[in-house]
N, C-alpha and C positions, 0 to 999 in steps of 0.2 A: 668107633663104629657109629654111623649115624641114625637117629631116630628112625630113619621110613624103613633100614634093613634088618633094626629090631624088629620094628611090629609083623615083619614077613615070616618069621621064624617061629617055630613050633617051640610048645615050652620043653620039651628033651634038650632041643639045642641051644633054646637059651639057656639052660641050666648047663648044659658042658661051655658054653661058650663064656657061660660067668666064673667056672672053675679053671679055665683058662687061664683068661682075661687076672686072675686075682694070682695067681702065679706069676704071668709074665711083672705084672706092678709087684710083687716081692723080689724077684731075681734082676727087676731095675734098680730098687730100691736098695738093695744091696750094693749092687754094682756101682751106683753114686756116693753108696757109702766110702766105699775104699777108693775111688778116685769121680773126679768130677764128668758127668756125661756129658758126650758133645752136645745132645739138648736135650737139657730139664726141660723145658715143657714136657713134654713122651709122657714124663709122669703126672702131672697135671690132667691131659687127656686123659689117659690110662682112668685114672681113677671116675672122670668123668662118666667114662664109656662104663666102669661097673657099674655107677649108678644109675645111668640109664636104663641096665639089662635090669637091675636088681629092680627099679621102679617097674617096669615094664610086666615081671613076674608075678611082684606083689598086685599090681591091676586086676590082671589075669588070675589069681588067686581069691581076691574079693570077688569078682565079677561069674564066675563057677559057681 
């Protein structure tokens, strides 16, 4: 997910979208465990994009 379609997003959705998001990177993470994914990258991103949401919330948290 890229920065400009975070900052669009209400904190409800970022917060379901961060409970997602941390799902889909354990059910990869898993998945690469027992055989190798056609591309690891996905989880590189993946955890990117939590970061971002998760930055993006803590912002908006201070800034309240």
């Amino acid at each position: 997910m890229k920065q400009t379609e975070i900052i669009g997003l209400s904190i409800a959705e970022l917060q379901e979208e961060l409970g997602k998001s941390k799902q889909a990177y354990s059910e990869l993470k898993m998945a690469h465990a027992l055989s190798p994914l056609e591309n690891p990258l996905q989880l590189r991103n993946l955890r990117r994009s939590i970061a971002r949401i998760a930055t993006e919330l803590t912002k908006r948290e201070v800034n309240a």
